[in-house]
C-alpha positions as CSV (number, residue, x, y, z in Angstrom):
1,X,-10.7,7.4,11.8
2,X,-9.9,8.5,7.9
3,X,-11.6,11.6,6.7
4,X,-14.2,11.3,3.9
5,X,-14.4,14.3,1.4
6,X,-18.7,15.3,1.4
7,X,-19.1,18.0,-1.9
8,X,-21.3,21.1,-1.7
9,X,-22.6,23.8,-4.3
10,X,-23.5,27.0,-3.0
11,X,-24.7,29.6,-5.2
12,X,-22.6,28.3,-7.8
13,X,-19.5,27.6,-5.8
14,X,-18.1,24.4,-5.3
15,X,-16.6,23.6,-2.2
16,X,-15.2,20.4,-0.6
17,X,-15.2,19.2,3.1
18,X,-13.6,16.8,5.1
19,X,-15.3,15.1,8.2
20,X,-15.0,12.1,9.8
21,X,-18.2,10.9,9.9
22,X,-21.8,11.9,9.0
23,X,-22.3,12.8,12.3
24,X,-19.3,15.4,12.5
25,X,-20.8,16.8,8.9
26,X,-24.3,17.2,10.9
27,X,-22.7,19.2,14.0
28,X,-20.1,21.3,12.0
29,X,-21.3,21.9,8.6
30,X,-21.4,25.0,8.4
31,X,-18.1,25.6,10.1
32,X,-16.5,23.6,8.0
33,X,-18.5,25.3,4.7
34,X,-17.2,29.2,5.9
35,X,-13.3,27.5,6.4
36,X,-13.4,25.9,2.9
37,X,-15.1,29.5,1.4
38,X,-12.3,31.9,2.9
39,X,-9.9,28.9,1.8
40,X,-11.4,29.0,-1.9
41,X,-10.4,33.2,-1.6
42,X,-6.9,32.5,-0.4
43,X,-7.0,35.3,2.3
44,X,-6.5,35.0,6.0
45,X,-8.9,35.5,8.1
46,X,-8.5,39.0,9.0
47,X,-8.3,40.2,5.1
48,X,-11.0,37.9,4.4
49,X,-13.5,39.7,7.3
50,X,-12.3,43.1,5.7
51,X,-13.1,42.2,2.0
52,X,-16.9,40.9,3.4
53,X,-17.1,43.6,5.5
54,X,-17.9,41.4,8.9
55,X,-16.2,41.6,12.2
56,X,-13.2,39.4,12.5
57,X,-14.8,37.5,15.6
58,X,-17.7,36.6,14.4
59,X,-16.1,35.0,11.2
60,X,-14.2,33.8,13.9
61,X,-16.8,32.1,16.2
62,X,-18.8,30.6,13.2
63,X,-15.6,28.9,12.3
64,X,-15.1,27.2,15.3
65,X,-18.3,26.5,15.6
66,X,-19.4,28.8,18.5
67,X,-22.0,30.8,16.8
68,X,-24.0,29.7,13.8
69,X,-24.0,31.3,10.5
70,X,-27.6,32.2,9.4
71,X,-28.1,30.3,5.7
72,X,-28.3,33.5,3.7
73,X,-25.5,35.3,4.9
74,X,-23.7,32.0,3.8
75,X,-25.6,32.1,0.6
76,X,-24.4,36.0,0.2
77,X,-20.6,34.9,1.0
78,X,-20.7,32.1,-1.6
79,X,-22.0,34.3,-4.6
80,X,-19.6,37.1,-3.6
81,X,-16.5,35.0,-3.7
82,X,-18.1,33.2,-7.1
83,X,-19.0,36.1,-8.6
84,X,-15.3,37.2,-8.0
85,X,-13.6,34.3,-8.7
86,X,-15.8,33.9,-12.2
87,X,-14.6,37.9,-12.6
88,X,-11.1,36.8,-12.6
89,X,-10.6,39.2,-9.1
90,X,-9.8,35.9,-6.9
């Protein structure tokens, strides 16, 4: 099944998802939203937990989708990286 691209803003960041259906958007968003975030940075994973300051597994298991991510953390990750990115630091 083709991929359809679904557009979010989160605190100011724009960030782009692919799923391939609503369904798969319902059960992964968030998973998907952390991936494209740390994507946005261009770090790995393990610099990307450093830079945020959160344990390597846990970044880990919310983006695979064993743990969920509570909304503000995700709110607090996404104006961090655009408050760096708008800085010029990312």
């Amino acid at each position: 099944m083709a991929k359809k691209s679904y557009c979010f803003n989160i605190e100011g960041l724009e960030i782009e998802i692919e799923a391939s259906s609503k369904e798969e958007l319902k059960e992964r968003q968030t998973a998907l939203q952390i991936r494209a975030i740390r994507y946005l940075t261009g770090l790995n994973r393990k610099e990307f937990c450093s830079w945020i300051g959160i344990p390597y597994r846990t970044v880990q298991e919310w983006e695979l989708g064993g743990r969920t991510m509570p909304d503000y953390v995700m709110h607090l990750i996404a104006y961090k990286v655009n408050a760096e990115k708008n800085a010029g630091h990312i």
